[in-house]
C-alpha positions as CSV (number, residue, x, y, z in Angstrom):
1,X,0.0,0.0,0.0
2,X,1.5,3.3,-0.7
3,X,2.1,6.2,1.3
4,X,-0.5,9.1,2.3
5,X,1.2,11.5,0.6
6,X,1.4,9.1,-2.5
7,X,-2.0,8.5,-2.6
8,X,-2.6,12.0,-1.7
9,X,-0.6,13.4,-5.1
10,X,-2.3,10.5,-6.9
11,X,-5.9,11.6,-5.9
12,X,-5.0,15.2,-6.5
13,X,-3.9,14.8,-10.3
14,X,-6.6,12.4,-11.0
15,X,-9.4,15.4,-9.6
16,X,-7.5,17.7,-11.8
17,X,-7.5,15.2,-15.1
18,X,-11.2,14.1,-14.6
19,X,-12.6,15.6,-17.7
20,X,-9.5,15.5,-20.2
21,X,-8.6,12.0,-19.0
22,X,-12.5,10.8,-19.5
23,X,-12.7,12.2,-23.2
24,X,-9.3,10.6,-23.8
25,X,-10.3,6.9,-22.5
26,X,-13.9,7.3,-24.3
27,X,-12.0,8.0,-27.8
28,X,-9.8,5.1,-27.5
29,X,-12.4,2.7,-26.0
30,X,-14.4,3.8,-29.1
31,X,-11.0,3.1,-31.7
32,X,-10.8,-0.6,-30.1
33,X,-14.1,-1.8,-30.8
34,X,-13.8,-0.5,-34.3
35,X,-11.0,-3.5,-34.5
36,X,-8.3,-3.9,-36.5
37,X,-8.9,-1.2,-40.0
38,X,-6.7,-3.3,-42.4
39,X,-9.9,-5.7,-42.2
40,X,-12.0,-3.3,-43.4
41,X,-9.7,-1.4,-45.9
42,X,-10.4,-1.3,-49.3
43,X,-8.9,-4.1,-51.8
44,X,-6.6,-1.3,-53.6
45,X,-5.7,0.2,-50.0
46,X,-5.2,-3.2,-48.6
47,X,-2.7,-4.6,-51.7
48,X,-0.7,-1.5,-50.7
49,X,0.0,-2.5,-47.4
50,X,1.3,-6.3,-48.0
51,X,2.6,-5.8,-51.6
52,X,6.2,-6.0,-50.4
53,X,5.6,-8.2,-47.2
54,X,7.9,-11.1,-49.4
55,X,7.3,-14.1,-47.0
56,X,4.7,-12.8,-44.6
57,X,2.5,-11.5,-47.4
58,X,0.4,-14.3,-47.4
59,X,0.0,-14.6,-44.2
60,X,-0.9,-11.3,-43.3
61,X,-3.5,-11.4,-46.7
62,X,-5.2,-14.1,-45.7
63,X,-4.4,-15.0,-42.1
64,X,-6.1,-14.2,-39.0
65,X,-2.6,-13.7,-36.8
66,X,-2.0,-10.3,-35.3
67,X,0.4,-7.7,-37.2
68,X,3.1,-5.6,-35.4
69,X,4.2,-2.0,-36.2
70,X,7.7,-1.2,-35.8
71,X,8.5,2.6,-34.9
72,X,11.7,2.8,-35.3
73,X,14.3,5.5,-34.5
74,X,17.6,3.6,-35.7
75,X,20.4,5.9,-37.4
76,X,23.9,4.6,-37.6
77,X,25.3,8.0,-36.8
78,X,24.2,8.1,-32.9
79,X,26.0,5.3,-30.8
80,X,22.6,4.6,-28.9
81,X,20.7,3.8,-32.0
82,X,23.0,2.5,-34.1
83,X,22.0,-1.4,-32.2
84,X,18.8,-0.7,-33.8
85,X,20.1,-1.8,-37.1
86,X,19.8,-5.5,-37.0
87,X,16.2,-5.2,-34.8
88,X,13.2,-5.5,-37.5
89,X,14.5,-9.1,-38.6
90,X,15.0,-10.2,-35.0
91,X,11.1,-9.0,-34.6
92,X,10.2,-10.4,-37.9
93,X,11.5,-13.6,-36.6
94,X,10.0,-13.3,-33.3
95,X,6.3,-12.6,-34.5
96,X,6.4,-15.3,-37.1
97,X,7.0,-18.4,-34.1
98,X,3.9,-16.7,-32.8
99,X,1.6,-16.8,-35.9
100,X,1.7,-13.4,-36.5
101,X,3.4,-10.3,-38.7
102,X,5.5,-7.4,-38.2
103,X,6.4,-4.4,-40.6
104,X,8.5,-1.3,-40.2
105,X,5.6,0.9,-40.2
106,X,8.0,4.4,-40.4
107,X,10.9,5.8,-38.7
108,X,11.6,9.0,-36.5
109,X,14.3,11.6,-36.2
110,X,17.1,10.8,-33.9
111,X,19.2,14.1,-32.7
112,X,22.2,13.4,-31.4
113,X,22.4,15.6,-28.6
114,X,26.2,14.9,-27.8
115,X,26.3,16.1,-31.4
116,X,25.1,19.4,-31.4
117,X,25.9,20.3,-27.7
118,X,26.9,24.2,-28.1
119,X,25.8,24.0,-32.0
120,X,23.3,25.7,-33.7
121,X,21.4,22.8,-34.4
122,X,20.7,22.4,-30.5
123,X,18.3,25.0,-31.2
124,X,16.1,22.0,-32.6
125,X,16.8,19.6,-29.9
126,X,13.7,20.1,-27.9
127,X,11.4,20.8,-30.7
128,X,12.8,17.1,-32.6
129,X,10.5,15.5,-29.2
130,X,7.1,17.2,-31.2
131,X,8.4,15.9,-34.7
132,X,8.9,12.3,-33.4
133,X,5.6,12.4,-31.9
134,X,4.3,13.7,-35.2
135,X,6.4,11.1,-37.3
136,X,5.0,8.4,-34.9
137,X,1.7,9.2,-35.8
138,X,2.1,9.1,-39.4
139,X,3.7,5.7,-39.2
140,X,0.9,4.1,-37.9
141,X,-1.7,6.1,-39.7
142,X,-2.0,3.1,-42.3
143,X,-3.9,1.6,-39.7
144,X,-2.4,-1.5,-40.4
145,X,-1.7,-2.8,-37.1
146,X,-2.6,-4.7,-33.7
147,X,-0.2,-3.4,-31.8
148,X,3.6,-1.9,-32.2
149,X,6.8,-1.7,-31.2
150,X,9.0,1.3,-30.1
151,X,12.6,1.5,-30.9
152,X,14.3,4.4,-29.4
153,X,16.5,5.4,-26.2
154,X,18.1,9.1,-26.3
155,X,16.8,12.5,-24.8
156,X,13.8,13.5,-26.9
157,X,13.2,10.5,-28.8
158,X,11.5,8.2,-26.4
159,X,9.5,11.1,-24.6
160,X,8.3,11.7,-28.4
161,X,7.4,7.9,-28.9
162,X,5.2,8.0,-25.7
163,X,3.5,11.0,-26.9
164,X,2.5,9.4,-30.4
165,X,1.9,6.2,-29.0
166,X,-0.7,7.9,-26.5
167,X,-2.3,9.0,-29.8
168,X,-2.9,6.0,-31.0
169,X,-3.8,4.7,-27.1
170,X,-6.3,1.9,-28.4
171,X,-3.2,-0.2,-29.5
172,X,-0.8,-1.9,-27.0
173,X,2.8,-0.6,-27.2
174,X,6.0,-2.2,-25.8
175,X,9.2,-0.2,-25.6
176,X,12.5,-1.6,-26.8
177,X,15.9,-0.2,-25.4
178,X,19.1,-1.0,-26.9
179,X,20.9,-0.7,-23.8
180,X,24.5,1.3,-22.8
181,X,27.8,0.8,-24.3
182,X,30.5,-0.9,-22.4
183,X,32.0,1.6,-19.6
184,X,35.2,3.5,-20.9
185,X,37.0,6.4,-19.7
186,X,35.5,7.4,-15.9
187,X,33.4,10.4,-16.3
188,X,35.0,12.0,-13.7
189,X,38.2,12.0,-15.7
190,X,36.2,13.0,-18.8
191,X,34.7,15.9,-16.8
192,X,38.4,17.3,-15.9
193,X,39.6,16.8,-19.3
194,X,37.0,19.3,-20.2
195,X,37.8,21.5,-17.7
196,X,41.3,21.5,-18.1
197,X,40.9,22.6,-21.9
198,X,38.0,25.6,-20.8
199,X,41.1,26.7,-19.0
200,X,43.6,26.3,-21.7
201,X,45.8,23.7,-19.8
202,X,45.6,21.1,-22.3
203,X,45.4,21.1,-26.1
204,X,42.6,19.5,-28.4
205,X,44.5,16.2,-28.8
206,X,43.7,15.8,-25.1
207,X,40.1,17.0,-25.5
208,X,39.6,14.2,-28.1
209,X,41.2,11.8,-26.8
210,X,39.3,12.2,-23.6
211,X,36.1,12.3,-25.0
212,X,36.7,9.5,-27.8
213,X,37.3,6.7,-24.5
214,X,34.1,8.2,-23.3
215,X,31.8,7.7,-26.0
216,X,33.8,4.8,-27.8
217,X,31.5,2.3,-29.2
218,X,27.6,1.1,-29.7
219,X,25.1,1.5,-27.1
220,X,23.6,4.6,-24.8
221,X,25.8,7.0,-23.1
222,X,27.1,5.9,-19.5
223,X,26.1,8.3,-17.5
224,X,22.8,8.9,-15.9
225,X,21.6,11.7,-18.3
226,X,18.3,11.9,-19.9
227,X,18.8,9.3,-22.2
228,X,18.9,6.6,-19.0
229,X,16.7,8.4,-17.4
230,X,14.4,7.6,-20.6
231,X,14.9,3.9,-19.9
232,X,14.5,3.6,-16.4
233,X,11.1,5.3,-16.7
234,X,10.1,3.1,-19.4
235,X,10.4,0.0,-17.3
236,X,9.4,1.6,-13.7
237,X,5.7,2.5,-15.6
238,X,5.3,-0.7,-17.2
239,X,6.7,-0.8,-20.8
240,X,9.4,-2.2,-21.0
241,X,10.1,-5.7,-19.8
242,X,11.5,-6.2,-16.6
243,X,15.4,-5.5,-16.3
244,X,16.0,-4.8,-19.9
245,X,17.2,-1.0,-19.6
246,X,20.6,-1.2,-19.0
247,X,21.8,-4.8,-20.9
248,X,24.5,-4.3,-23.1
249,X,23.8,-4.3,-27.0
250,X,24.8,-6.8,-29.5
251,X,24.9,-10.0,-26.6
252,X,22.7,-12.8,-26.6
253,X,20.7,-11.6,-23.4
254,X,20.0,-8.4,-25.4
255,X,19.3,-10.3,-28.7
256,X,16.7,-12.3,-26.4
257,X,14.8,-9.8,-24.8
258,X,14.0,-8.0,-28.0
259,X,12.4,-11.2,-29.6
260,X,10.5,-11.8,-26.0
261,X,9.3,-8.3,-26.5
262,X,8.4,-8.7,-30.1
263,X,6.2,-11.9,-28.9
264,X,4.9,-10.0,-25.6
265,X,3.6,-7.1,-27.6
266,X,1.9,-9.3,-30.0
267,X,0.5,-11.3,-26.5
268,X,-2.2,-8.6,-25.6
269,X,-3.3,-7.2,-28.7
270,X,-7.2,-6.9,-28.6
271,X,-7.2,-10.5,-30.7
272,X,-6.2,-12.3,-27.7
273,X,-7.5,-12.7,-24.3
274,X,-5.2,-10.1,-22.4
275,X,-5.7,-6.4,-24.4
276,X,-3.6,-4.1,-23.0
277,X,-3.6,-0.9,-24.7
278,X,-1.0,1.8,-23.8
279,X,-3.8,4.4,-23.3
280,X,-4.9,2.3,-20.4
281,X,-1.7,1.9,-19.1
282,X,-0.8,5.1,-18.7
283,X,-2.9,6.5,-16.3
284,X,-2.4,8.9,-12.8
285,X,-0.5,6.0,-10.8
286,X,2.0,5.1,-13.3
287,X,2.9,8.6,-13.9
288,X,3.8,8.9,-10.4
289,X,5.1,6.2,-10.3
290,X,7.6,7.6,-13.0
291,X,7.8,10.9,-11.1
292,X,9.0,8.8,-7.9
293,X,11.5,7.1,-10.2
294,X,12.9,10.0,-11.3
295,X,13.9,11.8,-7.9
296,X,14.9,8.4,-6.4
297,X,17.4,8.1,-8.9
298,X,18.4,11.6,-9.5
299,X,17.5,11.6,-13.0
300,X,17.6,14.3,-15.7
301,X,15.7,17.8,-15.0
302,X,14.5,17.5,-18.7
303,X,11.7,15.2,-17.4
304,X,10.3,17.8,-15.1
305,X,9.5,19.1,-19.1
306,X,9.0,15.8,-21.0
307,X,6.8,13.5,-18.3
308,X,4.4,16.5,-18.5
309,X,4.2,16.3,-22.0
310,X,3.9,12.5,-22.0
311,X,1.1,12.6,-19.2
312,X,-0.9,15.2,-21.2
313,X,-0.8,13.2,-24.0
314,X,-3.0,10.4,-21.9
315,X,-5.3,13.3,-20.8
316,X,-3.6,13.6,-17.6
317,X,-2.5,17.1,-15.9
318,X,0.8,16.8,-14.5
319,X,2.3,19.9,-12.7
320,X,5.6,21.4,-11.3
321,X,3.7,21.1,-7.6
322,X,2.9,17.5,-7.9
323,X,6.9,17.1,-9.0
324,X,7.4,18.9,-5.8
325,X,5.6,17.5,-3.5
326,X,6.8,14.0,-5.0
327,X,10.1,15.1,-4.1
328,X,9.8,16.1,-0.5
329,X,8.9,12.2,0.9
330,X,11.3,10.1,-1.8
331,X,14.6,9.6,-0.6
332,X,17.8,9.4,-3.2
333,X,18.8,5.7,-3.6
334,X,21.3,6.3,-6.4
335,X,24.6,8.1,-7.0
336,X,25.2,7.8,-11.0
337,X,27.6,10.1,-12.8
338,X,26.7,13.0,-12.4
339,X,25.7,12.4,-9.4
340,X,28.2,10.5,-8.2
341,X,31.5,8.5,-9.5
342,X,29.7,5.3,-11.2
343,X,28.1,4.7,-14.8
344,X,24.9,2.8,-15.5
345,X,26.8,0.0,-15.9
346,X,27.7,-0.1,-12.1
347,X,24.3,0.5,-11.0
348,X,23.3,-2.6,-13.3
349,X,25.6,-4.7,-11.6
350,X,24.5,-3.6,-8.4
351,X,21.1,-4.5,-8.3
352,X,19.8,-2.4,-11.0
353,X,15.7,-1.0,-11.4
354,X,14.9,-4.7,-9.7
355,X,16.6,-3.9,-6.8
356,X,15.1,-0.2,-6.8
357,X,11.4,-1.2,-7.6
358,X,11.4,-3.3,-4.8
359,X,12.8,-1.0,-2.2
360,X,10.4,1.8,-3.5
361,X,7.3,-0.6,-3.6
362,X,8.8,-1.6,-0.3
363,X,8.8,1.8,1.2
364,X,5.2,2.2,-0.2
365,X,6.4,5.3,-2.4
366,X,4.9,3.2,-5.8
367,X,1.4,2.1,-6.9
368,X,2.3,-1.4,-7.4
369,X,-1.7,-1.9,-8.3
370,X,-0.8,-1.1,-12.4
371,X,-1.0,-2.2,-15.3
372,X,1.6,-3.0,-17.3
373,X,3.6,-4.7,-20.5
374,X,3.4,-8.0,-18.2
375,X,-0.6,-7.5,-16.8
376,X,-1.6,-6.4,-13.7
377,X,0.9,-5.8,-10.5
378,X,4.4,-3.6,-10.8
379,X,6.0,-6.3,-8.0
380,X,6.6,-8.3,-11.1
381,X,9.3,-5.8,-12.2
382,X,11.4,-7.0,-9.1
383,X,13.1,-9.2,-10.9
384,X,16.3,-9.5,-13.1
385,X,16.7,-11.3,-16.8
386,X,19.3,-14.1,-17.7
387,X,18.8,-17.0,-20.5
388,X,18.6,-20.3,-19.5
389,X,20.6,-23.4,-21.3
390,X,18.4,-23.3,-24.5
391,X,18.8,-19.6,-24.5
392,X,15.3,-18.1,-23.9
393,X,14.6,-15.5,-21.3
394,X,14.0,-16.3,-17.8
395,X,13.8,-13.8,-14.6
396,X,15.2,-14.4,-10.9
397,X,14.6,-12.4,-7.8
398,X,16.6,-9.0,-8.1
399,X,19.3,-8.7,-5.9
400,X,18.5,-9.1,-2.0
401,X,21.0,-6.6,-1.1
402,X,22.9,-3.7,-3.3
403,X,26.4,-5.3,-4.9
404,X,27.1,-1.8,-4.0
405,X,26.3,0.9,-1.1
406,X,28.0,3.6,-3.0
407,X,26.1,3.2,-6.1
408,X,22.6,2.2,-4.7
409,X,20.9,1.6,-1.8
410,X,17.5,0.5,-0.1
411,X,15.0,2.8,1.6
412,X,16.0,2.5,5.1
413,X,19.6,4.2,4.0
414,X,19.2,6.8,1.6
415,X,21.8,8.8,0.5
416,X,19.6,11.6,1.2
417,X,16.6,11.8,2.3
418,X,14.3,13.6,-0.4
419,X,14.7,13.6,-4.2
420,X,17.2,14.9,-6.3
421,X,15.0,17.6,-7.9
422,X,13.7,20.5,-6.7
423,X,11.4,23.2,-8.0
424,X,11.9,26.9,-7.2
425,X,9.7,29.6,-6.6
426,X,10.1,33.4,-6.4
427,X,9.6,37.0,-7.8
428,X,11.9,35.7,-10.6
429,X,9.4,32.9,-11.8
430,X,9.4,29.6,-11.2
431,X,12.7,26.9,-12.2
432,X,14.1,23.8,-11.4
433,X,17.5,22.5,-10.1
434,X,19.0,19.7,-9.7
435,X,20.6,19.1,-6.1
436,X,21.6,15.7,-6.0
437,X,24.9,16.7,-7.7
438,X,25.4,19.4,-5.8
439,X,27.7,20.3,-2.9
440,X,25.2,20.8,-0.2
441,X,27.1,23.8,1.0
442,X,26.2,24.9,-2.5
443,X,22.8,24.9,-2.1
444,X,22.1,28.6,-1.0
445,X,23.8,30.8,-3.0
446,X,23.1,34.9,-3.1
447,X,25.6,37.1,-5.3
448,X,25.5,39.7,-7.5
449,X,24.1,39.2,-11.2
450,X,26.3,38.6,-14.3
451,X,23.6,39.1,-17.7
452,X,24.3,37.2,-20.6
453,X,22.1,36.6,-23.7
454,X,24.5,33.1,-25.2
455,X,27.0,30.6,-23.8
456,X,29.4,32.4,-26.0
457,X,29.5,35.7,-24.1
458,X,30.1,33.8,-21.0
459,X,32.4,32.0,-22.3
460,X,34.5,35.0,-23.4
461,X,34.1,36.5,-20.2
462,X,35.8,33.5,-19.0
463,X,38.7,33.6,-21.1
464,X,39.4,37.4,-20.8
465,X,39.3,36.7,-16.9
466,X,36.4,38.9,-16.1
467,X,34.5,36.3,-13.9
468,X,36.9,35.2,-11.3
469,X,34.6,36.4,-8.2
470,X,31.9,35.2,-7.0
471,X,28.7,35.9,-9.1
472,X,25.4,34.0,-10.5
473,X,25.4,33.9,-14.1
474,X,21.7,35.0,-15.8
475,X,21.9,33.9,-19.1
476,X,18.3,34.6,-20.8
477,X,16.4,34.6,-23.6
478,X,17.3,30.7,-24.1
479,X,13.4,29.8,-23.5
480,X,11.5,27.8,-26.1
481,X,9.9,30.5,-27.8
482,X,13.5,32.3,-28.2
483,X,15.3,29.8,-29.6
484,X,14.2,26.4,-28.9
485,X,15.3,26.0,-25.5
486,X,18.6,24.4,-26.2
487,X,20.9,22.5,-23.4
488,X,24.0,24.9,-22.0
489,X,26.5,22.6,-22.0
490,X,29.4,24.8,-22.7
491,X,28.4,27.0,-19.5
492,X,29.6,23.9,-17.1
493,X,33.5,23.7,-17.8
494,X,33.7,27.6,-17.0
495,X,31.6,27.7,-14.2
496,X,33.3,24.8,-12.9
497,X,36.3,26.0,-13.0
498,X,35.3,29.4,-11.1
499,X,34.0,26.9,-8.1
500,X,36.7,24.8,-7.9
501,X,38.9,27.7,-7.1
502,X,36.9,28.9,-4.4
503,X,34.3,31.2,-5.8
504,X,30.4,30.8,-5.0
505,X,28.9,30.7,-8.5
506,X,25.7,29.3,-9.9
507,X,23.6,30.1,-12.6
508,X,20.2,31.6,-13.7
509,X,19.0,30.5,-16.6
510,X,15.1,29.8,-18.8
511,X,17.4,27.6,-21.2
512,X,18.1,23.6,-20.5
513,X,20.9,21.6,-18.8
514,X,19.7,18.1,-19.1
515,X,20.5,15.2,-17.0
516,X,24.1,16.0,-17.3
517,X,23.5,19.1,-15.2
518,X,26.7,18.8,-13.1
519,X,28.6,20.2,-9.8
520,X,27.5,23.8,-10.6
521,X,24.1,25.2,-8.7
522,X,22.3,25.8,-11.6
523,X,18.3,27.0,-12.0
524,X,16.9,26.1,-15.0
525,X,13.8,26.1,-16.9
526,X,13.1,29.4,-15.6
527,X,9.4,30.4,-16.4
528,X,7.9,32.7,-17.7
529,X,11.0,32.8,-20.2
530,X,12.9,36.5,-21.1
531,X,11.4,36.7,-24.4
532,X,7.6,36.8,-23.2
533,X,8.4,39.5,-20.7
534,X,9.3,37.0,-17.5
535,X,10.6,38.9,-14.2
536,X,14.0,37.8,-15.4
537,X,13.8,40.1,-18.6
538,X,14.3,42.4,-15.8
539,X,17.5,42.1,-14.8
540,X,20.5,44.0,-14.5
541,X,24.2,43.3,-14.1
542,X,25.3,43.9,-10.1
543,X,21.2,42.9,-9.0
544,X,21.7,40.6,-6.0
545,X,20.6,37.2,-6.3
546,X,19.6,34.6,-3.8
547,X,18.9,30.9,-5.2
548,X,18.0,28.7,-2.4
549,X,17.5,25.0,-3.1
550,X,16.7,24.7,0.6
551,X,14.1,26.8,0.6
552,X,13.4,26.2,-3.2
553,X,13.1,29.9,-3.0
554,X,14.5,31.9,-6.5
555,X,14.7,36.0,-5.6
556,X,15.9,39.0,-6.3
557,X,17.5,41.2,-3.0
558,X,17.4,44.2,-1.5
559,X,15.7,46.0,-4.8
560,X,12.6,48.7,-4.0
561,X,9.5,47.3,-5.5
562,X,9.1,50.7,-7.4
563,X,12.3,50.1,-8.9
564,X,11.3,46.9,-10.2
565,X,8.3,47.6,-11.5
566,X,9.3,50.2,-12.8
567,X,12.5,48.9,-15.0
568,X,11.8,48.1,-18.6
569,X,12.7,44.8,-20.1
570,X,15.9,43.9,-21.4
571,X,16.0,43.0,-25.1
572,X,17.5,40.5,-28.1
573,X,18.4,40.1,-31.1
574,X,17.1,36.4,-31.7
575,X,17.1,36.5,-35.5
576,X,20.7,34.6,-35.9
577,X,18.7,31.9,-33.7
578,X,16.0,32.1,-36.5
579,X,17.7,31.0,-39.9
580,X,20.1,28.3,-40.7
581,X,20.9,24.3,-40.0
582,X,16.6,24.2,-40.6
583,X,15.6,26.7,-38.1
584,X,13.4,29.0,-40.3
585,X,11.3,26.0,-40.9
586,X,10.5,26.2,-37.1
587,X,9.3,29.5,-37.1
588,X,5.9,27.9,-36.6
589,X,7.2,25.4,-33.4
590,X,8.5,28.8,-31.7
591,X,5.2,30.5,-32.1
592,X,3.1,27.8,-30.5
593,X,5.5,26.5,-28.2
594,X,3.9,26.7,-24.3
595,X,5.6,27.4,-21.0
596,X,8.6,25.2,-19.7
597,X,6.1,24.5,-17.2
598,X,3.5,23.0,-19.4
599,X,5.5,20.6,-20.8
600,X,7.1,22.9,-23.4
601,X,4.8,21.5,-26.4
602,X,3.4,22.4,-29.4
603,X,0.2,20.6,-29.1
């Protein structure tokens, strides 16, 4: 049985969602019993769809067996996709033991993130989450299928895939990860490479060859940014199957679990006796659920964006408060670069999301009365995968006790007692930060105001040593109407630097840091943003600032309130952010784009 307070948050967003969530459920319940449309597509329409089927043609012409849509976001340019590759003939396979068919019904963008860090085409990054939800619904707009399959990992792609998926919610959907690459360099020692080089200690060569033992083969990045976060959400609400996040790609336990998923998702398709459509599935309890997951693992602050876009997209209203709230009773279980010293890997190895389901569902801080991929019950997720001697899947018992305390550990000895996120409030707006890799003597920090309107002024501040004191960066008009609301990166190494030689610094901003947000106090998401006139348009250089993550307070000092109200808003040239690497053709994304707050959406 969960906790008050979980049931309380629950409760509260299900009041809230009453109406949205009741249309949504009565439009997909009304899809289902339509059935499958292929059956009832006409002859030219239907010839369409199995003319190139080769040997499933006849069966899914004249058979009766259920047919799988494959979403796929595979590119052999980013490292986490690139595994992707060999999966449609692996599902192919799988669906044909089990009497049925499966087609690559379309594929998705996949940004590389890691890619365009500090590049112009960051400026798409968030924005690429609305045209993979978009894309999604094209592919499966032929209405061809029972049920399909997700293929995608990194930051926006699998928040983009939910969203889609949600529009089709009559059909069951099963998300398959392609799991981490092998741990290379420590990301500590990636981390001071990159600092080393902001400071001009050590050349390019360095740089590269730092980063190139970091990110060195197949699979998802190691540490615990928002591509991991992706996947450990996925299982903790129920779709994927249990354990499979964090297996390595190209092994035979990975190979395995993507042909049991192919055959699962093809398991409760309304043709069979256990339907389980995603719409269903995604209702007020697994969202928390996911919510809970996210602060007990200190997980990426772009979620406090995406899993309100995803929940919206069920009919469900999921708000910076319920985040909040969420955070104050869940204790932090994990310490995953950049939270701590390990890599995804390690926390695999030490128990992994079996181990952490069960201490949460333990703690009664999860609604283990769900549904999910498997059927009913999320106690069934407290389990780890292996392959038996004929090399099929089988689960055991998760871990009784964490392979290691420094990684991960059960409720009863957190390494801290509330969530790694916290939301901030004050006459600046509203933001988020992420604490759990922060210094706690970090966590208050009030300084005088250093405005900046890029990365790259900051960074030339750096460089022409104008910043060593103690300050809090403000760098605005990075919201999404501005310029897409790209990731600042490229303010870390700096900022870093600054802290590590003794100045209080921290930073202001209504841009992104991600899941890689690092040592550096840093407000984010700030809302309203610069460009529509937010409190922070206000700001001057030598304002005092106070952030307090203690407080979760976000203020402007010793300023009369004449003053203020009385200052006019500071201005931007945003056109060079308008044109170039595709961005005119977002003109339209920028225009409708909503509040950080509100999931940052277009729809």
């Amino acid at each position: 049985m969960v906790q008050a307070r979980i049931a309380e948050v629950t409760e509260r967003i299900a009041r809230r969602s009453h109406d949205a969530r009741s249309a949504y459920l009565d439009r997909i319940a009304a899809a289902a019993e339509a059935g499958p449309t292929r059956r009832r597509l006409g002859c030219a329409n239907f010839a369409h769809g199995f003319a190139a089927c080769g040997v499933d043609k006849g069966a899914l012409r004249e058979g009766e067996g259920p047919n799988l849509g494959i979403v796929t976001a595979y590119n052999d340019m980013l490292s986490a996709h690139q595994p992707f590759e060999r999966y449609p003939e692996l599902i192919r396979e799988a669906a044909r033991a089990v009497g049925g068919t499966a087609q690559v019904a379309g594929g998705v963008p996949a940004m590389c993130d890691g890619v365009t860090q500090g590049e112009a085409g960051m400026e798409l990054s968030l924005f690429s989450r609305d045209v993979i939800a978009l894309s999604t619904a094209v592919a499966l707009s032929h209405q061809m299928f029972d049920a399909a399959v997700f293929l995608g990992v990194c930051d926006k792609i699998v928040p983009g895939l939910v969203i889609g998926a949600l529009s089709f919610g009559h059909l069951p959907a099963v998300f398959i990860p392609a799991g981490p690459m092998p741990s290379g360099l420590p990301n500590d020692d990636k981390a001071k490479a990159r600092q080393l080089y902001a400071e001009g200690k050590v050349g390019r060569d360095a740089l590269l060859e730092a980063e190139a033992q970091s990110y060195h083969g197949p699979g998802t990045c190691t540490f615990y940014g928002t591509a991991n976060t992706n996947q450990m959400l996925m299982e903790i609400m129920g779709l994927h199957l249990p354990g499979s996040s964090f297996v390595n790609p190209n092994t035979p336990l990975r190979d395995a679990l993507t042909i049991e998923a192919a055959k699962r998702a093809l398991a409760i398709t309304a043709l069979g006796n256990e339907f389980i459509p995603i719409g269903r599935l995604m209702d007020e309890r697994a969202v928390v659920n996911g919510v809970v997951g996210l602060h007990a693992t200190g997980g990426s602050t772009n979620h406090t964006i995406h899993l309100i876009a995803m929940a919206a997209a069920a009919g469900i209203a999921l708000t910076w408060d319920d985040f909040a709230d969420l955070a104050e009773i869940t204790p932090l279980l994990c310490r995953v670069y950049p939270n701590g010293k390990a890599d995804v890997n390690h926390f695999h190895a030490a128990g992994g999301t079996g181990f952490l389901i069960r201490e949460l569902i333990g703690a009664g801080l999860l609604h283990d009365d769900v549904a999910t991929i498997l059927g009913g019950g999320l106690d069934r997720y407290t389990v780890e995968p292996g392959l038996d001697v004929d090399g099929a899947v089988v689960w055991r018992d998760a871990a009784a006790t964490s392979g290691d305390t420094a990684v991960l550990r059960g409720a009863a000895e957190p390494f801290q007692a509330t969530g790694g996120l916290r939301v901030l409030d004050g006459d600046l707006g509203r933001a988020v930060i992420k604490t759990s890799a922060v210094a706690p003597e970090r966590h208050v920090i009030e300084a005088p105001a250093k405005i900046f309107h890029s990365q790259e002024e900051l960074q030339a501040a750096f460089k022409a040593g104008a910043l060593d004191q103690d300050f809090i960066a403000v760098v605005r008009f990075q919201g999404p109407k501005a310029n897409g609301m790209p990731e600042l990166h490229k303010l870390m190494p700096p900022l870093g630097a600054l802290q590590d030689r003794g100045r209080k610094v921290a930073l202001v901003t209504d841009g992104r840091l991600s899941g890689a947000s690092g040592k550096v106090p840093a407000a984010i998401h700030v809302t309203p943003e610069a460009s529509v006139g937010g409190p922070i348009a206000k700001l001057r250089d030598g304002d005092i600032l106070r952030l307090d993550a203690v407080t979760g307070r976000l203020e402007i000092r010793d300023i009369d309130a004449e003053e203020w109200a009385a200052r006019e808003d500071a201005t931007a040239d945003l056109a060079p952010s308008h044109v170039g690497v595709g961005r005119e053709l977002f003109a339209a994304f920028r225009n409708a784009a909503g509040r950080a707050d509100a999931g940052a959406s277009i729809f």
